[in-house]
N, C-alpha and C positions, 0 to 999 in steps of 0.2 A: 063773712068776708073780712071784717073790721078783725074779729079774733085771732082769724089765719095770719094778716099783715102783722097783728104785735105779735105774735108767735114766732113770727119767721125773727121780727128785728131783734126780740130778746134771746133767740138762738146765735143771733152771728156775736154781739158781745159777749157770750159766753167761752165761743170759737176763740177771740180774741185775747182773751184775756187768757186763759188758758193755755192758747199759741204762745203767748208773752210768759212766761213764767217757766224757766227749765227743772223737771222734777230732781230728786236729788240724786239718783241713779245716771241721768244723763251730765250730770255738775261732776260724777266722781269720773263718768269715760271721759269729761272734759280735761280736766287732772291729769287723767292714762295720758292720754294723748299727748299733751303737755308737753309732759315729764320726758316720754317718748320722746318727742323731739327734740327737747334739748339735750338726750343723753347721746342720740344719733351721731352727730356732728365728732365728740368726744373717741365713740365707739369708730367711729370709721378712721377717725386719727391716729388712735391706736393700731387698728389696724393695718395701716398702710405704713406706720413708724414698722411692724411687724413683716410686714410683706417686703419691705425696703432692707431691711435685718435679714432673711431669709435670702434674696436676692444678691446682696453681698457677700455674704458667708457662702453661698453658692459659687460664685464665681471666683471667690479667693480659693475655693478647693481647687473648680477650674482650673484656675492660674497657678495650684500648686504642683495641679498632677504632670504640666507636660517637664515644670523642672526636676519634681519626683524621677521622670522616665527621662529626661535628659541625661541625671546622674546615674539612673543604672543604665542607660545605655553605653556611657562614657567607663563607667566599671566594667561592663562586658568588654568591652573592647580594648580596653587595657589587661583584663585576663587573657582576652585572645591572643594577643600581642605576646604576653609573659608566657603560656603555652607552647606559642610557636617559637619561642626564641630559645624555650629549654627543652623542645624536641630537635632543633636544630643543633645548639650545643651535643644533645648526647648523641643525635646523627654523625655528628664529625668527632665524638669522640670516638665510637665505634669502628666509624671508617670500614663497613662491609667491605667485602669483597664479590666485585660482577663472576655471581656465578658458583662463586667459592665459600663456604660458611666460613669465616674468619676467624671466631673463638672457640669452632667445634674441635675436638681432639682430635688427631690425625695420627694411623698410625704410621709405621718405618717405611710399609709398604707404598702409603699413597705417596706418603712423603718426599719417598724415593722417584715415585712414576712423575709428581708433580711438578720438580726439580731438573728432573732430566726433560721433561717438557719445555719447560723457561729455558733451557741452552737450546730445543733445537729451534724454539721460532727466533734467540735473539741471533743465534747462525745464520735465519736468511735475512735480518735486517745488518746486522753485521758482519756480511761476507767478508769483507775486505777488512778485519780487526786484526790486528799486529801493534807490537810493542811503538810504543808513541817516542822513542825515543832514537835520535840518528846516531847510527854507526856501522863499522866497516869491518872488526872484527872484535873477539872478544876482551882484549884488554879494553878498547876505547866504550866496548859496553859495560863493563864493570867500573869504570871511572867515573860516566854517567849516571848511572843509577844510585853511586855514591852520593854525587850532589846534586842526585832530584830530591834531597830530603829536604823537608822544608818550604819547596819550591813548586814550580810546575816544569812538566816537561819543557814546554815552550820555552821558558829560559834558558836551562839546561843544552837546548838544542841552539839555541842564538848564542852562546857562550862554549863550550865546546871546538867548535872550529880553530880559533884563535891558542886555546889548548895543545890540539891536537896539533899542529903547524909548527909550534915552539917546543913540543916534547913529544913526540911520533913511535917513542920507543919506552919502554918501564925504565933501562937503564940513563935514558934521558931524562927523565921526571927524576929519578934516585938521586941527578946529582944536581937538579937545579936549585936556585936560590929559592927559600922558601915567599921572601917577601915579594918576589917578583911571579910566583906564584898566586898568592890573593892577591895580587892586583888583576891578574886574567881571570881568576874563579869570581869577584867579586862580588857581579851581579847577580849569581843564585844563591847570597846570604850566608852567615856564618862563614864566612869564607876560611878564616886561620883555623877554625877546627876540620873544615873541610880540606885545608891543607893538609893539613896534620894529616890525616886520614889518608888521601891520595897518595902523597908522597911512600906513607908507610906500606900502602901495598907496593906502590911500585918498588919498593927497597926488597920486600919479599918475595915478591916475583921470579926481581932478577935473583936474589942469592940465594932461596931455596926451590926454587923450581926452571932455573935453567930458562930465566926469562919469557918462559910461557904462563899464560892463565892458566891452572888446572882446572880439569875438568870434572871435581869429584866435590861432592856436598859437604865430605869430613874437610876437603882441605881448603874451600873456597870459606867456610865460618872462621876460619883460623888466621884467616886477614886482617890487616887493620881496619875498624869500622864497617864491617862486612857480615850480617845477619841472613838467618834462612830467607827471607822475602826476598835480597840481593841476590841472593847462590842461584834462586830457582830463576830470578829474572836471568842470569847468566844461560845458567843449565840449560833453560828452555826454548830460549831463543837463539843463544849461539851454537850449544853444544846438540839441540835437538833430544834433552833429557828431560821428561814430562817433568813438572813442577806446578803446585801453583801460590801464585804470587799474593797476598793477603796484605794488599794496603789499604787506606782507606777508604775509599770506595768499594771494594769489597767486600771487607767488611761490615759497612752501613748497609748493603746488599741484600749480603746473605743472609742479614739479620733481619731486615724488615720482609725478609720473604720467609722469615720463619725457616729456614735449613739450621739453624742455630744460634743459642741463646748465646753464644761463648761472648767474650770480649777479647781474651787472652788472644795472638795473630796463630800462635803453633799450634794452640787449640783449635779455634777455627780452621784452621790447614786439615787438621786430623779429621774433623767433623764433613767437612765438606767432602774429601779426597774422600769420603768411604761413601759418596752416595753416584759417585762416577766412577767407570772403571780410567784408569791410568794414561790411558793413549787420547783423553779428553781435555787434563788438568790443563797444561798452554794454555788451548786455545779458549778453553772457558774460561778462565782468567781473563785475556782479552778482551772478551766478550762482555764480561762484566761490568770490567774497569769502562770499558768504553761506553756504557747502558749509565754508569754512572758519571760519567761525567756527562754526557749526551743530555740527556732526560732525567735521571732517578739523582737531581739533584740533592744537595744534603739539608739545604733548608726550605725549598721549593721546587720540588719535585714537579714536575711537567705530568699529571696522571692522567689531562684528556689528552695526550701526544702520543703514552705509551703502548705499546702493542701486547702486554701481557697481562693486560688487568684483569681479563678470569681469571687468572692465575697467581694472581699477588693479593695477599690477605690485606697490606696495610693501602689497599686502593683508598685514594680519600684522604690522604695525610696533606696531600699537593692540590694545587690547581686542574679541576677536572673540566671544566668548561674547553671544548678541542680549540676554540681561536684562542681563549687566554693561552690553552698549553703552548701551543706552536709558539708565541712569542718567548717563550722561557725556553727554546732548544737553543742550543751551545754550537758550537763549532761548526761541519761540514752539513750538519740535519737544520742547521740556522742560516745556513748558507757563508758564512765561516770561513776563514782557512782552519788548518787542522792543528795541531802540535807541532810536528817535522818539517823540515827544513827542503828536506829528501825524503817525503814518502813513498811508498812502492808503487808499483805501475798502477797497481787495482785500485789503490786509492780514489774513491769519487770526487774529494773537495780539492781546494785550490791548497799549494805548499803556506808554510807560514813565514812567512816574513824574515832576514837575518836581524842583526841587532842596530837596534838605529835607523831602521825603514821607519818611512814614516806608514 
Protein backbone atom coordinates (compact mmCIF):
# COMPACT_ATOMS: atom_id res chain seq x y z
CA UNK A 1 0.00 0.00 0.00
CA UNK A 2 2.79 2.47 1.41
CA UNK A 3 4.81 1.62 -2.20
CA UNK A 4 1.55 2.11 -4.43
CA UNK A 5 0.93 5.70 -2.60
CA UNK A 6 4.87 6.88 -3.50
CA UNK A 7 4.46 5.48 -6.78
CA UNK A 8 1.53 7.18 -7.58
CA UNK A 9 3.01 10.70 -5.99
CA UNK A 10 6.47 10.42 -7.89
CA UNK A 11 4.37 9.74 -11.20
CA UNK A 12 2.24 13.04 -11.01
CA UNK A 13 5.72 15.16 -10.66
CA UNK A 14 6.92 13.67 -13.47
CA UNK A 15 3.45 14.51 -15.44
CA UNK A 16 4.36 17.96 -14.31
CA UNK A 17 7.28 18.76 -15.06
CA UNK A 18 7.11 17.34 -18.31
CA UNK A 19 3.54 19.27 -18.91
CA UNK A 20 5.80 22.27 -17.93
CA UNK A 21 8.52 22.04 -20.43
CA UNK A 22 7.60 22.52 -24.41
CA UNK A 23 9.72 20.04 -26.61
CA UNK A 24 11.47 21.81 -29.34
CA UNK A 25 9.23 20.59 -32.17
CA UNK A 26 6.20 22.29 -30.51
CA UNK A 27 8.69 25.86 -29.77
CA UNK A 28 9.32 25.78 -33.83
CA UNK A 29 4.94 25.42 -34.63
CA UNK A 30 5.03 28.05 -31.84
CA UNK A 31 7.24 30.36 -34.32
CA UNK A 32 4.92 28.99 -37.52
CA UNK A 33 2.17 30.17 -35.94
CA UNK A 34 3.68 33.38 -34.94
CA UNK A 35 5.19 34.40 -37.95
CA UNK A 36 1.64 33.36 -39.48
CA UNK A 37 -0.03 35.83 -37.68
CA UNK A 38 1.79 38.59 -37.96
CA UNK A 39 2.14 38.12 -41.79
CA UNK A 40 -1.80 37.77 -41.96
CA UNK A 41 -2.71 41.17 -41.12
CA UNK A 42 -0.03 42.53 -43.94
CA UNK A 43 -1.39 39.78 -46.49
CA UNK A 44 -4.87 40.72 -46.12
CA UNK A 45 -3.81 44.52 -46.67
CA UNK A 46 -2.47 43.93 -49.60
CA UNK A 47 -5.09 42.25 -50.56
CA UNK A 48 -7.83 44.46 -50.30
CA UNK A 49 -5.25 47.52 -51.45
CA UNK A 50 -5.72 44.72 -54.67
CA UNK A 51 -9.27 44.11 -54.67
CA UNK A 52 -9.81 48.08 -54.17
CA UNK A 53 -7.36 48.32 -57.55
CA UNK A 54 -9.39 45.91 -59.35
CA UNK A 55 -12.71 47.30 -58.28
CA UNK A 56 -11.73 50.76 -59.80
CA UNK A 57 -10.15 50.00 -62.82
CA UNK A 58 -13.56 47.86 -63.21
CA UNK A 59 -15.78 50.55 -62.94
CA UNK A 60 -13.56 53.19 -64.76
CA UNK A 61 -13.94 50.80 -67.87
CA UNK A 62 -17.72 50.82 -66.80
CA UNK A 63 -17.71 54.45 -66.84
CA UNK A 64 -15.85 54.37 -70.01
CA UNK A 65 -17.90 52.07 -72.04
CA UNK A 66 -21.43 54.00 -72.02
CA UNK A 67 -19.19 57.25 -73.36
CA UNK A 68 -17.40 54.80 -75.86
CA UNK A 69 -21.04 54.01 -77.05
CA UNK A 70 -22.39 57.49 -76.65
CA UNK A 71 -19.63 58.52 -79.30
CA UNK A 72 -20.50 55.97 -81.71
CA UNK A 73 -23.87 56.30 -81.25
CA UNK A 74 -23.49 60.26 -81.91
CA UNK A 75 -21.11 59.11 -85.19
CA UNK A 76 -23.88 56.91 -86.45
CA UNK A 77 -26.19 59.41 -86.39
CA UNK A 78 -24.52 62.06 -87.91
CA UNK A 79 -23.58 59.48 -90.92
CA UNK A 80 -27.29 58.97 -91.01
CA UNK A 81 -27.95 62.40 -91.10
CA UNK A 82 -25.08 62.91 -94.00
CA UNK A 83 -26.59 59.85 -96.08
CA UNK A 84 -30.00 61.17 -95.97
CA UNK A 85 -29.05 64.46 -96.89
CA UNK A 86 -26.99 63.26 -100.11
CA UNK A 87 -29.70 60.85 -101.12
CA UNK A 88 -32.01 63.74 -100.98
CA UNK A 89 -29.55 66.06 -102.78
CA UNK A 90 -29.13 63.61 -105.65
CA UNK A 91 -33.13 62.88 -105.44
CA UNK A 92 -33.70 66.39 -106.43
CA UNK A 93 -31.00 66.50 -108.62
CA UNK A 94 -32.54 63.79 -110.65
CA UNK A 95 -36.05 65.05 -110.32
CA UNK A 96 -37.67 61.65 -111.86
CA UNK A 97 -40.38 61.80 -113.60
CA UNK A 98 -44.22 60.12 -112.02
CA UNK A 99 -44.30 57.32 -114.32
CA UNK A 100 -41.94 58.48 -116.99
CA UNK A 101 -38.12 57.41 -116.94
CA UNK A 102 -36.50 60.78 -117.26
CA UNK A 103 -32.84 60.15 -118.35
CA UNK A 104 -33.92 57.14 -120.48
CA UNK A 105 -33.42 57.70 -124.38
CA UNK A 106 -36.51 58.38 -126.14
CA UNK A 107 -37.12 57.76 -129.43
CA UNK A 108 -38.88 60.34 -132.42
CA UNK A 109 -41.72 58.17 -132.00
CA UNK A 110 -42.56 58.22 -128.24
CA UNK A 111 -41.48 61.51 -128.33
CA UNK A 112 -43.76 62.47 -130.70
CA UNK A 113 -46.86 60.45 -128.97
CA UNK A 114 -45.74 61.94 -125.58
CA UNK A 115 -45.85 65.63 -126.71
CA UNK A 116 -48.94 65.43 -128.53
CA UNK A 117 -50.36 63.90 -125.13
CA UNK A 118 -49.28 67.12 -122.98
CA UNK A 119 -51.47 69.41 -125.61
CA UNK A 120 -54.39 67.30 -125.37
CA UNK A 121 -54.81 67.08 -121.35
CA UNK A 122 -53.46 70.87 -121.21
CA UNK A 123 -56.75 71.48 -123.87
CA UNK A 124 -59.06 70.31 -121.29
CA UNK A 125 -57.50 72.34 -118.45
CA UNK A 126 -57.05 75.29 -120.86
CA UNK A 127 -60.21 75.29 -122.80
CA UNK A 128 -60.65 78.79 -122.84
CA UNK A 129 -56.69 79.69 -123.80
CA UNK A 130 -56.52 82.71 -126.14
CA UNK A 131 -54.04 85.44 -126.86
CA UNK A 132 -53.75 87.56 -123.31
CA UNK A 133 -53.57 90.44 -125.16
CA UNK A 134 -56.77 93.23 -125.93
CA UNK A 135 -57.67 94.00 -129.30
CA UNK A 136 -60.14 94.88 -131.96
CA UNK A 137 -58.46 94.18 -135.00
CA UNK A 138 -55.22 93.56 -136.46
CA UNK A 139 -53.30 96.90 -136.57
CA UNK A 140 -54.06 97.45 -132.67
CA UNK A 141 -52.72 93.66 -132.33
CA UNK A 142 -49.59 94.25 -133.94
CA UNK A 143 -48.85 97.46 -132.05
CA UNK A 144 -49.43 95.41 -128.80
CA UNK A 145 -47.37 92.81 -129.18
CA UNK A 146 -44.77 95.32 -130.11
CA UNK A 147 -44.72 96.61 -126.61
CA UNK A 148 -45.29 93.42 -124.63
CA UNK A 149 -41.52 93.19 -124.94
CA UNK A 150 -40.11 93.58 -121.90
CA UNK A 151 -43.14 93.79 -120.15
CA UNK A 152 -46.33 91.77 -119.24
CA UNK A 153 -49.33 91.62 -121.01
CA UNK A 154 -51.22 93.15 -118.20
CA UNK A 155 -49.63 96.37 -118.81
CA UNK A 156 -49.58 96.40 -122.33
CA UNK A 157 -53.39 95.91 -121.99
CA UNK A 158 -53.91 98.96 -119.11
CA UNK A 159 -51.91 101.29 -121.49
CA UNK A 160 -53.24 100.48 -124.91
CA UNK A 161 -56.68 102.08 -124.54
CA UNK A 162 -55.28 105.52 -124.08
CA UNK A 163 -53.26 104.71 -127.38
CA UNK A 164 -55.68 103.53 -129.31
CA UNK A 165 -58.37 106.61 -128.54
CA UNK A 166 -55.45 109.39 -129.56
CA UNK A 167 -54.19 107.44 -132.74
CA UNK A 168 -57.22 104.84 -134.08
CA UNK A 169 -55.68 104.66 -137.46
CA UNK A 170 -51.75 103.85 -138.78
CA UNK A 171 -51.97 107.07 -140.66
CA UNK A 172 -52.76 108.63 -137.30
CA UNK A 173 -49.87 107.37 -135.38
CA UNK A 174 -47.41 108.26 -138.79
CA UNK A 175 -48.12 111.77 -138.11
CA UNK A 176 -48.05 112.17 -134.46
CA UNK A 177 -45.55 113.77 -132.20
CA UNK A 178 -43.24 111.40 -131.21
CA UNK A 179 -42.65 112.90 -127.64
CA UNK A 180 -46.25 112.91 -126.87
CA UNK A 181 -46.14 109.33 -127.92
CA UNK A 182 -43.90 107.96 -124.89
CA UNK A 183 -45.58 109.76 -122.76
CA UNK A 184 -48.89 107.45 -123.47
CA UNK A 185 -46.48 104.16 -124.17
CA UNK A 186 -44.65 104.87 -121.00
CA UNK A 187 -45.65 102.61 -118.63
CA UNK A 188 -44.57 99.26 -120.70
CA UNK A 189 -40.86 100.58 -120.47
CA UNK A 190 -38.43 101.43 -123.10
CA UNK A 191 -40.80 103.60 -124.36
CA UNK A 192 -38.64 105.91 -127.09
CA UNK A 193 -37.36 102.79 -128.66
CA UNK A 194 -40.81 101.54 -128.59
CA UNK A 195 -41.68 104.65 -130.14
CA UNK A 196 -39.42 104.42 -132.60
CA UNK A 197 -40.81 101.13 -133.56
CA UNK A 198 -44.52 101.83 -133.48
CA UNK A 199 -44.48 104.88 -135.32
CA UNK A 200 -42.13 103.05 -138.08
CA UNK A 201 -44.66 100.41 -138.72
CA UNK A 202 -47.28 102.76 -138.74
CA UNK A 203 -45.42 104.93 -141.42
CA UNK A 204 -45.27 101.52 -143.31
CA UNK A 205 -48.38 100.47 -143.32
CA UNK A 206 -49.80 103.37 -144.49
CA UNK A 207 -47.20 104.00 -147.49
CA UNK A 208 -46.58 100.59 -148.65
CA UNK A 209 -49.41 98.64 -147.88
CA UNK A 210 -52.40 100.88 -148.45
CA UNK A 211 -52.94 101.37 -144.69
CA UNK A 212 -53.78 97.88 -144.05
CA UNK A 213 -51.71 95.18 -141.97
CA UNK A 214 -50.54 92.52 -144.28
CA UNK A 215 -51.39 89.36 -143.90
CA UNK A 216 -48.28 87.44 -145.17
CA UNK A 217 -45.08 86.26 -142.86
CA UNK A 218 -42.54 87.83 -145.83
CA UNK A 219 -44.09 91.02 -145.41
CA UNK A 220 -45.10 91.46 -141.66
CA UNK A 221 -40.81 90.66 -140.81
CA UNK A 222 -40.14 93.51 -142.97
CA UNK A 223 -41.56 96.08 -140.37
CA UNK A 224 -40.19 98.00 -138.04
CA UNK A 225 -39.27 96.01 -134.92
CA UNK A 226 -41.23 93.17 -136.01
CA UNK A 227 -39.69 89.48 -135.66
CA UNK A 228 -41.29 85.78 -136.60
CA UNK A 229 -42.64 85.43 -132.78
CA UNK A 230 -44.81 89.03 -133.72
CA UNK A 231 -45.82 87.85 -137.45
CA UNK A 232 -47.18 84.50 -136.11
CA UNK A 233 -48.75 86.29 -132.91
CA UNK A 234 -50.59 88.53 -135.85
CA UNK A 235 -50.96 85.46 -138.39
CA UNK A 236 -52.65 83.47 -135.82
CA UNK A 237 -54.94 85.22 -134.15
CA UNK A 238 -56.05 87.87 -136.42
CA UNK A 239 -55.50 86.55 -139.73
CA UNK A 240 -56.46 82.71 -138.63
CA UNK A 241 -52.76 81.49 -140.20
CA UNK A 242 -51.46 78.68 -138.04
CA UNK A 243 -48.19 79.99 -136.24
CA UNK A 244 -46.48 79.41 -133.36
CA UNK A 245 -45.46 81.86 -130.99
CA UNK A 246 -41.96 80.98 -129.16
CA UNK A 247 -41.48 83.45 -126.20
CA UNK A 248 -40.35 82.81 -123.22
CA UNK A 249 -42.39 80.70 -121.66
CA UNK A 250 -42.45 78.51 -124.36
CA UNK A 251 -39.57 78.15 -124.64
CA UNK A 252 -38.52 77.24 -120.95
CA UNK A 253 -41.58 74.71 -121.71
CA UNK A 254 -40.60 72.86 -124.40
CA UNK A 255 -37.32 72.50 -123.02
CA UNK A 256 -37.96 71.23 -119.65
CA UNK A 257 -40.30 68.73 -121.26
CA UNK A 258 -37.46 67.57 -123.42
CA UNK A 259 -39.41 68.38 -127.23
CA UNK A 260 -36.10 70.24 -127.60
CA UNK A 261 -32.65 71.09 -126.51
CA UNK A 262 -32.69 74.45 -128.99
CA UNK A 263 -32.33 77.77 -127.32
CA UNK A 264 -32.11 79.63 -130.66
CA UNK A 265 -36.67 80.96 -130.88
CA UNK A 266 -36.70 79.83 -135.03
CA UNK A 267 -35.07 76.82 -134.02
CA UNK A 268 -37.37 75.92 -131.43
CA UNK A 269 -40.25 77.06 -133.91
CA UNK A 270 -38.79 74.38 -136.51
CA UNK A 271 -38.44 71.64 -133.81
CA UNK A 272 -41.65 71.98 -132.21
CA UNK A 273 -43.87 72.64 -135.54
CA UNK A 274 -42.53 69.21 -136.84
CA UNK A 275 -43.98 67.03 -133.91
CA UNK A 276 -47.66 68.69 -134.62
CA UNK A 277 -49.49 68.84 -137.58
CA UNK A 278 -50.18 72.63 -138.71
CA UNK A 279 -53.94 73.17 -137.75
CA UNK A 280 -52.54 72.82 -133.91
CA UNK A 281 -49.65 75.33 -133.79
CA UNK A 282 -52.27 78.62 -132.34
CA UNK A 283 -53.76 77.06 -130.12
CA UNK A 284 -50.76 75.11 -128.66
CA UNK A 285 -49.08 78.01 -128.25
CA UNK A 286 -51.84 79.27 -126.18
CA UNK A 287 -51.83 76.59 -124.32
CA UNK A 288 -48.41 76.55 -123.37
CA UNK A 289 -47.72 80.10 -122.81
CA UNK A 290 -50.78 79.92 -120.53
CA UNK A 291 -49.39 76.45 -118.44
CA UNK A 292 -46.43 78.78 -118.09
CA UNK A 293 -47.42 81.51 -116.67
CA UNK A 294 -50.32 79.58 -114.60
CA UNK A 295 -48.13 76.75 -112.97
CA UNK A 296 -44.79 75.75 -114.97
CA UNK A 297 -43.30 78.92 -113.40
CA UNK A 298 -39.73 79.91 -114.32
CA UNK A 299 -38.08 79.72 -110.90
CA UNK A 300 -40.89 77.81 -108.98
CA UNK A 301 -42.80 75.78 -110.77
CA UNK A 302 -45.96 74.73 -108.87
CA UNK A 303 -45.26 70.69 -109.70
CA UNK A 304 -47.81 69.39 -106.89
CA UNK A 305 -50.65 71.68 -108.92
CA UNK A 306 -49.72 70.47 -112.28
CA UNK A 307 -51.88 68.03 -114.30
CA UNK A 308 -49.07 66.59 -116.42
CA UNK A 309 -46.55 65.17 -114.21
CA UNK A 310 -46.46 61.54 -115.79
CA UNK A 311 -45.67 63.14 -118.49
CA UNK A 312 -42.87 65.79 -117.85
CA UNK A 313 -39.45 64.44 -117.14
CA UNK A 314 -38.20 67.50 -115.13
CA UNK A 315 -41.14 66.68 -112.29
CA UNK A 316 -39.35 67.78 -109.15
CA UNK A 317 -37.54 70.94 -110.22
CA UNK A 318 -40.74 72.81 -108.32
CA UNK A 319 -42.71 72.60 -105.20
CA UNK A 320 -44.31 69.30 -105.28
CA UNK A 321 -46.11 69.11 -102.09
CA UNK A 322 -50.21 69.70 -103.74
CA UNK A 323 -51.00 72.69 -100.78
CA UNK A 324 -47.49 74.27 -101.17
CA UNK A 325 -48.28 74.11 -105.08
CA UNK A 326 -51.69 75.66 -105.03
CA UNK A 327 -50.29 78.58 -103.16
CA UNK A 328 -47.76 79.32 -106.03
CA UNK A 329 -50.76 79.31 -109.00
CA UNK A 330 -50.95 82.77 -110.85
CA UNK A 331 -53.87 84.38 -112.09
CA UNK A 332 -57.44 82.88 -112.76
CA UNK A 333 -56.22 79.00 -111.12
CA UNK A 334 -55.09 81.54 -108.00
CA UNK A 335 -58.18 83.04 -108.22
CA UNK A 336 -56.78 86.12 -109.92
CA UNK A 337 -58.00 88.39 -112.42
CA UNK A 338 -56.43 87.47 -115.75
CA UNK A 339 -54.14 89.59 -118.21
CA UNK A 340 -57.25 91.41 -120.41
CA UNK A 341 -58.92 94.10 -119.86
CA UNK A 342 -61.78 92.37 -122.23
CA UNK A 343 -61.43 88.85 -122.14
CA UNK A 344 -63.68 86.55 -124.11
CA UNK A 345 -66.99 85.36 -123.02
CA UNK A 346 -65.42 81.82 -122.02
CA UNK A 347 -63.04 83.25 -119.99
CA UNK A 348 -63.39 81.72 -116.25
CA UNK A 349 -61.62 84.60 -114.04
CA UNK A 350 -62.48 88.03 -113.22
CA UNK A 351 -61.20 90.88 -116.11
CA UNK A 352 -57.95 92.82 -114.88
CA UNK A 353 -58.14 95.93 -113.70
CA UNK A 354 -57.43 99.34 -116.06
CA UNK A 355 -54.58 101.45 -115.18
CA UNK A 356 -54.71 103.22 -111.77
CA UNK A 357 -57.48 100.77 -110.24
CA UNK A 358 -56.65 100.24 -107.08
Amino acid sequence: MVKSSESGTQARPAAKKTGGKRTAAEKTTAKTAKATAKKAPAAKSAAARKTTAETTSTAGKKSAAPKKATRTAASKTAAAKKTTAAKKTAAKKQAPAAGAAARAPESHTALVRRARKINRELAEVYSYAHPELDFENPYQLLLATVLSAQTTDLRVNQTTPGLFARYPEPEDLAAANPEEVEELIRPTGFFRAKTKSIMGIARAVRDEFGGEVPGRLEDLVKLPGVGRKTAFVVLGNAFGVPGITVDTHFGRLVRRWRWTEETDPDKVERAVGALFPKSEWTELSHRVIFHGRRICHSRKPACGACPITPLCPSYGEGETDPEKARKLLKYEMGGMPGQRLKPPPDYPGKPAPPLGAA
